[in-house]
FIKOLZA-1660 file (N, C-alpha, C; in steps of 0.1 Angstrom, whole numbers, plus 5000, padded with zeros to 4 digits):
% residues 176
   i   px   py   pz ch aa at
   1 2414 0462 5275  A  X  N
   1 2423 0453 5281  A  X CA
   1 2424 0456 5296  A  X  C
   2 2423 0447 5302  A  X  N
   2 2423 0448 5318  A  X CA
   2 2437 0442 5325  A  X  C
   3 2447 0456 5331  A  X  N
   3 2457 0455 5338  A  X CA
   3 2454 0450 5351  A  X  C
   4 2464 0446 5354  A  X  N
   4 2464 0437 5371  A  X CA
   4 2469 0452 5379  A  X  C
   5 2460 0450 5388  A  X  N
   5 2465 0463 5396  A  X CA
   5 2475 0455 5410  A  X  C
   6 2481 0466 5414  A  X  N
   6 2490 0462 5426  A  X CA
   6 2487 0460 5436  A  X  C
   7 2491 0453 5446  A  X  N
   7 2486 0448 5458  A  X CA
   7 2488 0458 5466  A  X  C
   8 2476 0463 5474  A  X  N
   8 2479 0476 5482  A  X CA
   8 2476 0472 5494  A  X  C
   9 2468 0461 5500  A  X  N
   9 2464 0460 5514  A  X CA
   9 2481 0456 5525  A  X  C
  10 2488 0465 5523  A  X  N
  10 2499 0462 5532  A  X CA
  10 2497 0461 5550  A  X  C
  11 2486 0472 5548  A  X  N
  11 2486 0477 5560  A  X CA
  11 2475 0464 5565  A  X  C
  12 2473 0460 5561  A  X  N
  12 2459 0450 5565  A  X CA
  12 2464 0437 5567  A  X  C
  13 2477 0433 5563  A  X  N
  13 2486 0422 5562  A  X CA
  13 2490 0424 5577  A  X  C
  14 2497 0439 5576  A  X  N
  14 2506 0441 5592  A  X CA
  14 2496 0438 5604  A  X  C
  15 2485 0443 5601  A  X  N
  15 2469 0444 5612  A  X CA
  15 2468 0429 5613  A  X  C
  16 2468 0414 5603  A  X  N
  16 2466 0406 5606  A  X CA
  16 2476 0396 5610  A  X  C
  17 2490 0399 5605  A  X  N
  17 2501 0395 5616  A  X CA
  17 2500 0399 5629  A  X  C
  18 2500 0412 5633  A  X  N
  18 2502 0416 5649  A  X CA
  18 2490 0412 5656  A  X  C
  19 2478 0408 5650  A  X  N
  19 2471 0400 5660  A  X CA
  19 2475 0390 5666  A  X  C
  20 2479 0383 5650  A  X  N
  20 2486 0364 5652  A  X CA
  20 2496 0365 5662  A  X  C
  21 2506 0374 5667  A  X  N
  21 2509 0377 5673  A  X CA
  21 2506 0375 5688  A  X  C
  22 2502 0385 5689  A  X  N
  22 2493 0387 5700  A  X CA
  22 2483 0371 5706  A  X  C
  23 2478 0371 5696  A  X  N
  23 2475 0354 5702  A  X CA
  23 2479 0342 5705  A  X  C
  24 2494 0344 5698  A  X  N
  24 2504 0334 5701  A  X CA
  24 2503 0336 5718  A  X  C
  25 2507 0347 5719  A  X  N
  25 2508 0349 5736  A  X CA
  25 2497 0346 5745  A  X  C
  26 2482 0349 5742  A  X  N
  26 2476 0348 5744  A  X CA
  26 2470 0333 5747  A  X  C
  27 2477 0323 5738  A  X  N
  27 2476 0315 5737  A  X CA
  27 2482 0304 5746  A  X  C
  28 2491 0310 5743  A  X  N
  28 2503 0304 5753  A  X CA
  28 2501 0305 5769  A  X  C
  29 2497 0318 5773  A  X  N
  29 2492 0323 5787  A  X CA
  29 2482 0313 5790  A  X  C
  30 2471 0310 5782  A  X  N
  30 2458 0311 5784  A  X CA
  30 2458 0286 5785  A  X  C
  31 2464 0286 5777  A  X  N
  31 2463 0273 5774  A  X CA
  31 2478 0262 5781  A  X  C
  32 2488 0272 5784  A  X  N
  32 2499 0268 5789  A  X CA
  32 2501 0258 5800  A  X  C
  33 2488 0260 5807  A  X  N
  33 2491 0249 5818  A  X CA
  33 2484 0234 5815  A  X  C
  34 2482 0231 5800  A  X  N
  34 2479 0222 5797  A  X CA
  34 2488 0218 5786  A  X  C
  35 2493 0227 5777  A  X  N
  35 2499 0221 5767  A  X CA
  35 2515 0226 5770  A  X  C
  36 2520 0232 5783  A  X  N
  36 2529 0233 5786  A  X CA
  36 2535 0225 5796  A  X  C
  37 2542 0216 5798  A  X  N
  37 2545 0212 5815  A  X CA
  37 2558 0201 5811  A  X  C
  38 2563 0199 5819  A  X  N
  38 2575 0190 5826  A  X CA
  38 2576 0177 5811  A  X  C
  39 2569 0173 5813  A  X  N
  39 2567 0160 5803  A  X CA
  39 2569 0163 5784  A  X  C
  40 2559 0171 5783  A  X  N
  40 2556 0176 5769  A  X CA
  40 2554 0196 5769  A  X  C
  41 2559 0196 5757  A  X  N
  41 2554 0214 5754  A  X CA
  41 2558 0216 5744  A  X  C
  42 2545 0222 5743  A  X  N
  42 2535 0221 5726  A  X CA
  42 2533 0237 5724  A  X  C
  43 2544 0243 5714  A  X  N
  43 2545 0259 5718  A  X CA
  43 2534 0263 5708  A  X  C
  44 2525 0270 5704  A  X  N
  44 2519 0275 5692  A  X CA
  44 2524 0285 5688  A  X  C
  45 2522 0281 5670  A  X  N
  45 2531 0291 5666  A  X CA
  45 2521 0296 5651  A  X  C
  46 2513 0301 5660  A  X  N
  46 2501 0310 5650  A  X CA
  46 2511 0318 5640  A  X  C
  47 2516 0327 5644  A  X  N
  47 2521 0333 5638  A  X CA
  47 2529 0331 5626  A  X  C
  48 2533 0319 5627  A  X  N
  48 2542 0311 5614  A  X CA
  48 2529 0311 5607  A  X  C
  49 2521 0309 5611  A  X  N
  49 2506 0296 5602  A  X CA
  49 2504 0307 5599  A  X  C
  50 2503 0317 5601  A  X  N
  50 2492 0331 5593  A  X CA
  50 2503 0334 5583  A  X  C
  51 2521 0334 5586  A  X  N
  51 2530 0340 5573  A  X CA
  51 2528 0329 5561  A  X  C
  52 2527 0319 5566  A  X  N
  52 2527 0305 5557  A  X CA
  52 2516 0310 5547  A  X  C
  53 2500 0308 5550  A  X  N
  53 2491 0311 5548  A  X CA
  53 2490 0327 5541  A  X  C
  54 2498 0337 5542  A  X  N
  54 2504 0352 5536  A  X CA
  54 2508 0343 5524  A  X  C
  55 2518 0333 5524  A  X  N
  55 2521 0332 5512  A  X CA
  55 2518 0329 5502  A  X  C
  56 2510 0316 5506  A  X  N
  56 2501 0312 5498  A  X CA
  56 2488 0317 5489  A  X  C
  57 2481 0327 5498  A  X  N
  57 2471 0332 5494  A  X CA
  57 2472 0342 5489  A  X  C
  58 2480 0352 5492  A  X  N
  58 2486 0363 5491  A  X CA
  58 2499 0368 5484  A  X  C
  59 2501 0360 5470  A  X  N
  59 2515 0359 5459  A  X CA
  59 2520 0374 5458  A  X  C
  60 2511 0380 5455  A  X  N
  60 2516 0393 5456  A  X CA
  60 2520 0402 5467  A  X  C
  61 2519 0399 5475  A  X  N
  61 2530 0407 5487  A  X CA
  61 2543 0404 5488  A  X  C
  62 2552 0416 5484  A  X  N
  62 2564 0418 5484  A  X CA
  62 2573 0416 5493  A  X  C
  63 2569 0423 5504  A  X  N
  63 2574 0426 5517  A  X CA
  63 2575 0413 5526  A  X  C
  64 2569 0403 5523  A  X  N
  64 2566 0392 5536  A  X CA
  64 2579 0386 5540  A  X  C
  65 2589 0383 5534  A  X  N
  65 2600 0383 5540  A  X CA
  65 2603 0390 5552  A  X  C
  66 2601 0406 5546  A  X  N
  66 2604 0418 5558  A  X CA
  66 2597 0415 5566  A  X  C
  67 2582 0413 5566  A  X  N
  67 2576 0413 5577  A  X CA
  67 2578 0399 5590  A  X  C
  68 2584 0388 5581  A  X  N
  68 2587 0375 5586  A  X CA
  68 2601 0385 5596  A  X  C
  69 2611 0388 5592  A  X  N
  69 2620 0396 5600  A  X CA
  69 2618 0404 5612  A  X  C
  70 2609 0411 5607  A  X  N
  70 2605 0421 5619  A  X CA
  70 2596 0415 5630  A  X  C
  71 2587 0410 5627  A  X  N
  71 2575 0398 5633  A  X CA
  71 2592 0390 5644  A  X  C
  72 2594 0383 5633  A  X  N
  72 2603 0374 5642  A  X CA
  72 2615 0380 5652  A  X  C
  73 2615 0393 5649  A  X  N
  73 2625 0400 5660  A  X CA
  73 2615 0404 5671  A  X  C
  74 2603 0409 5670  A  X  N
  74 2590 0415 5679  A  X CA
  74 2588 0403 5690  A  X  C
  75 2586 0393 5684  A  X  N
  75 2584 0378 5695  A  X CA
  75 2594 0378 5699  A  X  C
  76 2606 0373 5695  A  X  N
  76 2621 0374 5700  A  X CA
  76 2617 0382 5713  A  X  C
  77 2618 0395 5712  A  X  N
  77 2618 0404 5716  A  X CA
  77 2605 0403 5734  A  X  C
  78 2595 0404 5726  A  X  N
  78 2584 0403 5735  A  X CA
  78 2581 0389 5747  A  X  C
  79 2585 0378 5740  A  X  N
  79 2583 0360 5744  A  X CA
  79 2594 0354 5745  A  X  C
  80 2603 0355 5736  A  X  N
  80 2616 0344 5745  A  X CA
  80 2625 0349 5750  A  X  C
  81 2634 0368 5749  A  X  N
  81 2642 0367 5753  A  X CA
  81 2654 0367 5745  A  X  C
  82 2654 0359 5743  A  X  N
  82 2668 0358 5727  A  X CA
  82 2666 0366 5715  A  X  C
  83 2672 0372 5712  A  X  N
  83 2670 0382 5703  A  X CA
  83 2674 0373 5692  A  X  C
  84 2668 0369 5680  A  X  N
  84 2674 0368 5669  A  X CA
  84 2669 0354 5663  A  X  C
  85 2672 0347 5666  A  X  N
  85 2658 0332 5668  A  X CA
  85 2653 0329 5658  A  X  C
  86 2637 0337 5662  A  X  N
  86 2626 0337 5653  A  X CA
  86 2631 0344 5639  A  X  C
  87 2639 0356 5643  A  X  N
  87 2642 0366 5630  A  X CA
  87 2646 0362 5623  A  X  C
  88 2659 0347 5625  A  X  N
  88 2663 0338 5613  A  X CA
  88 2654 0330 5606  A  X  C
  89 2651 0323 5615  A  X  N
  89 2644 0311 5610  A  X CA
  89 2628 0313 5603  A  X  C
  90 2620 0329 5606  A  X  N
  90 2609 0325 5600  A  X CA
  90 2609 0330 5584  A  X  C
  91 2622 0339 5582  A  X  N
  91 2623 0346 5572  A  X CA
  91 2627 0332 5564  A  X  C
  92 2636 0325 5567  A  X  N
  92 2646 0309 5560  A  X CA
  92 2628 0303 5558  A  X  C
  93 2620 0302 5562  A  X  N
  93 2606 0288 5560  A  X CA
  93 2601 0300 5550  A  X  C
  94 2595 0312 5554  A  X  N
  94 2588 0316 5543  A  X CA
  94 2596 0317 5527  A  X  C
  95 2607 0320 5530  A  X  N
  95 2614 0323 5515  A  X CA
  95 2613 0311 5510  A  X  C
  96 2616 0298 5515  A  X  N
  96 2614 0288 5512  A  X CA
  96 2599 0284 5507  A  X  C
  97 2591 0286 5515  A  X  N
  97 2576 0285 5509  A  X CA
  97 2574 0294 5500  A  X  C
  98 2583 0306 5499  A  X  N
  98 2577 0315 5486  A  X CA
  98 2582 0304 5469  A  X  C
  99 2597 0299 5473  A  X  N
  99 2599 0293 5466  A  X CA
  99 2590 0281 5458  A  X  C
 100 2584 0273 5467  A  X  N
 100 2574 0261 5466  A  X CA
 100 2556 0265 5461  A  X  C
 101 2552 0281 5466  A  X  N
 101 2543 0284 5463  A  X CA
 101 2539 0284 5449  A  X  C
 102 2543 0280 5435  A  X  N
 102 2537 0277 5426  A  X CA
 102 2534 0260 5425  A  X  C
 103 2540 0250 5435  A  X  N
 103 2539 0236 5435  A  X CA
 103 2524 0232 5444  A  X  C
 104 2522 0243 5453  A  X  N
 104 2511 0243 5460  A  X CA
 104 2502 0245 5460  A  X  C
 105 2487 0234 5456  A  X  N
 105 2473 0236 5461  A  X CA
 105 2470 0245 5474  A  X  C
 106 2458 0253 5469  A  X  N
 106 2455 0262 5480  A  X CA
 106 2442 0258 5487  A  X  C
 107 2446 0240 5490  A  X  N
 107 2441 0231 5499  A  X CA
 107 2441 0228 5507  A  X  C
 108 2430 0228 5522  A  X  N
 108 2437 0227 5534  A  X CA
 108 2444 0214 5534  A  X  C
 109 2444 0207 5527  A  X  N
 109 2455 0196 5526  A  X CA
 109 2465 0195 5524  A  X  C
 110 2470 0204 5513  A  X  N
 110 2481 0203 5512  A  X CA
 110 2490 0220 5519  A  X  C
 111 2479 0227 5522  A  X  N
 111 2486 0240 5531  A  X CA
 111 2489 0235 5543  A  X  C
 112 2482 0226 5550  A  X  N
 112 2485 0216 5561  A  X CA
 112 2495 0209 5563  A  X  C
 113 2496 0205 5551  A  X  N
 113 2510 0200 5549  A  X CA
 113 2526 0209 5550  A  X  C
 114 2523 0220 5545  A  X  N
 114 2530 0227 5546  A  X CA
 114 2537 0233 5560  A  X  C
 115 2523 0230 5563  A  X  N
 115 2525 0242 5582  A  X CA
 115 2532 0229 5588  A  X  C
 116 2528 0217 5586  A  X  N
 116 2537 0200 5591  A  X CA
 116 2550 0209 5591  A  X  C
 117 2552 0203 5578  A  X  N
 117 2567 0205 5572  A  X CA
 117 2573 0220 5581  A  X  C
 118 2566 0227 5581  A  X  N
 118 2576 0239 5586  A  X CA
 118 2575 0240 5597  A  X  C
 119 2567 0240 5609  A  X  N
 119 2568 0236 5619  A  X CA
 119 2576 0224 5627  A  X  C
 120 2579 0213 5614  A  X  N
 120 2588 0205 5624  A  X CA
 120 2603 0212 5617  A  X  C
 121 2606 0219 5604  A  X  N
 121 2617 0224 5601  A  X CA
 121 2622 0237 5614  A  X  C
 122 2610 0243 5621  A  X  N
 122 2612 0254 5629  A  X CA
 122 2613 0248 5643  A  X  C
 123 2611 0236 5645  A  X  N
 123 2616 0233 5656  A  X CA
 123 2628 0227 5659  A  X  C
 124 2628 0219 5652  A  X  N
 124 2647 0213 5646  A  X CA
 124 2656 0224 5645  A  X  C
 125 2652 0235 5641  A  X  N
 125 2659 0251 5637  A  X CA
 125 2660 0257 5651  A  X  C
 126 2654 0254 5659  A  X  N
 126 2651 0260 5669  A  X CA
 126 2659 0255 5679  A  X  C
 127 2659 0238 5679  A  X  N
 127 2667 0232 5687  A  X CA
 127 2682 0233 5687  A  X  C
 128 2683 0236 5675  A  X  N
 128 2699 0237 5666  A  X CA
 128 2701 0251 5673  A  X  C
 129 2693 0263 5670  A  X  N
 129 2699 0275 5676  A  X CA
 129 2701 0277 5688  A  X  C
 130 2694 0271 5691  A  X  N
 130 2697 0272 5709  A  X CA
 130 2705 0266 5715  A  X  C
 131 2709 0252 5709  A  X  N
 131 2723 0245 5714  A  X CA
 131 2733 0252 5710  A  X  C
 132 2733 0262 5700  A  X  N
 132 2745 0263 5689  A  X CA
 132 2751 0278 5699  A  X  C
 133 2739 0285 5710  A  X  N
 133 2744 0297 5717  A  X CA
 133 2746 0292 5731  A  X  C
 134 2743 0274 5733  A  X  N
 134 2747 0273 5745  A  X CA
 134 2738 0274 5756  A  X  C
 135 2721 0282 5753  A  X  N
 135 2711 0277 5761  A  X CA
 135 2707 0266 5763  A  X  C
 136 2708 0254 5759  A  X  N
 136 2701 0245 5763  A  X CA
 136 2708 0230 5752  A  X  C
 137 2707 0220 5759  A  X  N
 137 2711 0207 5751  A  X CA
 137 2696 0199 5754  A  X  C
 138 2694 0190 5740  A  X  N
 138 2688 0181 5743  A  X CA
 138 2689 0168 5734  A  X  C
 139 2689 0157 5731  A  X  N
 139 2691 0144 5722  A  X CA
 139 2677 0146 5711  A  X  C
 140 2685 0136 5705  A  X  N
 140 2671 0136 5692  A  X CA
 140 2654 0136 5696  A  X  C
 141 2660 0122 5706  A  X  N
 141 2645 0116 5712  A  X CA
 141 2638 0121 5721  A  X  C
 142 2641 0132 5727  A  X  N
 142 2635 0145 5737  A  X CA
 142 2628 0154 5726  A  X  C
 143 2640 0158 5716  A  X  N
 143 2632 0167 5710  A  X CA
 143 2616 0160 5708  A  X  C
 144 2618 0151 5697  A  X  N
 144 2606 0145 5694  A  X CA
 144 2594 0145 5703  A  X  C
 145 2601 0139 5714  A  X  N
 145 2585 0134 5719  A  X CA
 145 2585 0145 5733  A  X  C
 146 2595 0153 5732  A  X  N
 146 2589 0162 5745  A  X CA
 146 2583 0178 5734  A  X  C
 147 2587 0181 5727  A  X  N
 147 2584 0190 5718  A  X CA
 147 2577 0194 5705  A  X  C
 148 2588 0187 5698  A  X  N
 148 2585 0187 5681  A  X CA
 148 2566 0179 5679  A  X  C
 149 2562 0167 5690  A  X  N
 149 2551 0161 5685  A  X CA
 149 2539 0172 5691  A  X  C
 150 2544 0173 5704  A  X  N
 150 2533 0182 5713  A  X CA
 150 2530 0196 5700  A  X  C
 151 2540 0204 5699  A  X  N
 151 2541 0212 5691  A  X CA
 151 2529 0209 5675  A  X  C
 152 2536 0202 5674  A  X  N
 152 2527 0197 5656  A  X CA
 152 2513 0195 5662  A  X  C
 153 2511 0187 5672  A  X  N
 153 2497 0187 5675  A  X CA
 153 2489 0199 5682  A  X  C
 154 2496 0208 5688  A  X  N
 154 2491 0220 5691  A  X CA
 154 2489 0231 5676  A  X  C
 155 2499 0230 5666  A  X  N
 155 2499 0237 5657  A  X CA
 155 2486 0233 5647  A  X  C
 156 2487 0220 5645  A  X  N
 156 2480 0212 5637  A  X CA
 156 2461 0214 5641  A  X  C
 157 2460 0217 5654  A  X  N
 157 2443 0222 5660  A  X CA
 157 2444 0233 5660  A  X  C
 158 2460 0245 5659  A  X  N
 158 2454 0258 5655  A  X CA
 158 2451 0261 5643  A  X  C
 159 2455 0254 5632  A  X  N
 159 2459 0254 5620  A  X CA
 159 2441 0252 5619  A  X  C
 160 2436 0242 5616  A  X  N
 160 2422 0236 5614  A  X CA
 160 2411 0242 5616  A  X  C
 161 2412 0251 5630  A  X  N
 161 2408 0263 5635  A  X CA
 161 2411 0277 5631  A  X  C
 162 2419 0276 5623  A  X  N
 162 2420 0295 5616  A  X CA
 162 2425 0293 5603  A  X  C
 163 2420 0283 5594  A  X  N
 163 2426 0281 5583  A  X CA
 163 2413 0288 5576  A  X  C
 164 2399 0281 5578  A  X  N
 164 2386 0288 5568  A  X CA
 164 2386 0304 5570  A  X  C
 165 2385 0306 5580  A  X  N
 165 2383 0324 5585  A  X CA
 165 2397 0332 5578  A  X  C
 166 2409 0328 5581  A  X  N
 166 2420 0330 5575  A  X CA
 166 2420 0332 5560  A  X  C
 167 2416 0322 5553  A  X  N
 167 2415 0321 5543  A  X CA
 167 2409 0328 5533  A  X  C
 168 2397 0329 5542  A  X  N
 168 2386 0335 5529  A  X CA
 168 2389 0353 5535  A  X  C
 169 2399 0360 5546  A  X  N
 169 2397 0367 5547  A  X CA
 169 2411 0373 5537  A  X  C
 170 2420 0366 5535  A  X  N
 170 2435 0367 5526  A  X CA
 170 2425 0368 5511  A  X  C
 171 2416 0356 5511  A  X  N
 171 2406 0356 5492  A  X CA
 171 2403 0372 5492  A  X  C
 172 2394 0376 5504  A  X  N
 172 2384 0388 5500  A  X CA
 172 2394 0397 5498  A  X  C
 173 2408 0400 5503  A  X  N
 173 2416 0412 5506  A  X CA
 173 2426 0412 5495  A  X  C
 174 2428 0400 5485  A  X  N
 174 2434 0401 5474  A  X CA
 174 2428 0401 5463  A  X  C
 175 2416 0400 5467  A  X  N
 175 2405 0408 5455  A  X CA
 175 2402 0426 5459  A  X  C
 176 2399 0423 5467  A  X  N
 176 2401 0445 5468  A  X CA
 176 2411 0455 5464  A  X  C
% end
């Protein structure tokens, strides 16, 4: 009889968040003066796409909540300045997707869908928390079309671009 062994690649999960990380910024630096400016700004948010993609591919890690916490205090921390933010909001999408992860094909179509859905829930969340400390106001129809669309379209070409590599590297590491 063949028992299920435990998921042990924790440390290879942390190694593959703190890059996404890292490239968020990277990304942001590097591509900012086009998908950032006056009119539209399209934030990427790799790092949600890799926890999203943790969840899905990767049922058995315990911890992703925590790491959605800590991850989201580290950017907090490192990129916006506001402490606390990201720390809410990415832990609220992943628990939520852990919830949904038995309704979900592990199709870039319907994981796609997913990163949709949460990236426009994390920008809505985002606009909400920010009015709610008094940085910043904006109306529905700003969000939309100065943020929330730029955003989904910036997320939506990182997503397309690190979903195969991503993928098959969460397959090989939940088979080891």
């Amino acid at each position: 009889m063949q028992t299920k062994r435990p998921f042990t690649g924790h440390g290879w999960v942390l190694l593959i968040l703190f890059v996404a990380l890292l490239l968020d910024g990277v990304l942001s630096l590097v591509l900012g003066q086009w998908i950032m400016t006056a009119r539209f700004s399209g934030i990427p948010e790799l790092t949600l796409i890799t926890l999203l993609m943790i969840v899905i591919f990767l049922p058995d890690e315990p911890y992703i909540v925590l790491y959605a916490v800590g991850f989201g205090l580290l950017f907090d921390m490192v990129y916006t300045g506001i402490i606390g933010i990201n720390a809410l909001i990415w832990p609220l999408i992943v628990y939520i997707a852990m919830q949904l992860r038995q309704f979900i094909p592990k199709s870039p179509l319907f994981v796609g869908a997913l990163v949709v859905i949460s990236v426009t829930i994390f920008c809505i969340a985002d606009d909400l928390m920010n009015e709610f400390i008094g940085f910043g106001t904006t109306n529905f129809a700003t969000l939309v079309s100065v943020h929330m669309g730029p955003s989904l379209l910036v997320n939506l070409v990182g997503f397309a671009i690190v979903y195969l590599p991503l993928s098959r590297l969460l397959i090989n590491l939940k088979r080891s």
